[in-house]
C-alpha angles and dihedrals in degrees: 000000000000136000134213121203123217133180125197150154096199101090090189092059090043097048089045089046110029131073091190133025133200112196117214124194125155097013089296144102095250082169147357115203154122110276086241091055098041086050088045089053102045102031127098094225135263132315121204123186145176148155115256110219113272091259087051089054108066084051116109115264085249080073083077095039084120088068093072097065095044109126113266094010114130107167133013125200125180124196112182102307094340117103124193118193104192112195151102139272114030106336097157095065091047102041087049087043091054101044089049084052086050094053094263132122112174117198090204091053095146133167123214111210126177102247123208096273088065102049085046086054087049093051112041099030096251084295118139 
C-alpha cells in the first residue's frame, strides 16, 4: 500500500484526484474524509429543480402535493412554472421517478449539489 500527497487549493482537482482529504486551516487537521463524505457532512442537502410544461403551469400547487411525500423531500417551493424540491439522499431519482409516475417529464430537471469548494469555504471560513 502506498500514498500519494497532494496539496492543493484547487477543490475541483482534488475531488476529482483524491480518495481521502485531509482539510488544513490554521496550521492544523480541522477534518479527514472522502469528498463524498466531507460534502455529505457539511452540505445543506440537495436541491432539485425543473419547469413544469406551460399547461402544467396554470394548475394549483396541490397538483404537486405528491411531491411532499417524495422520499428525501423536505420542502417544496413553486415560483410561476418553476418548481424547487429541497431535500437529502437521492432526490433527484425520486423527484424524476414521481413525475414520471404524475404524467411529467421536464427537459430542465437539475440538481443542485454543494460541491467540494463550498464545504472547504464552510469549513475553513473562507480562510486558505
Amino acid at each position: 500500500m502506498f500514498a500519494v500527497v497532494l496539496v492543493t487549493h484547487f477543490m475541483d482537482e482534488a475531488e476529482t484526484l483524491c480518495d481521502r482529504l485531509a482539510v488544513i486551516a490554521d496550521k492544523r487537521v480541522v477534518d479527514i474524509g472522502t469528498p463524498t463524505e466531507l460534502i455529505d457532512r457539511y452540505s445543506d442537502g440537495v436541491e432539485v429543480t425543473f419547469t413544469l410544461a406551460e399547461e402544467s403551469a396554470a394548475a394549483p400547487t396541490p397538483g404537486l402535493a405528491f411531491l411532499d411525500s417524495v422520499p428525501g423531500a423536505l420542502q417544496v417551493t413553486r415560483t410561476g412554472p418553476r418548481v424547487t424540491v429541497t431535500g437529502e439522499g437521492p432526490l433527484l431519482a425520486h423527484v424524476g421517478a414521481a413525475l414520471v409516475a404524475h404524467g411529467h417529464a421536464p427537459t430542465d430537471l437539475q440538481v443542485r449539489r454543494a460541491s467540494l469548494e463550498d464545504v472547504f469555504l464552510q469549513i475553513t471560513g473562507g480562510r486558505a
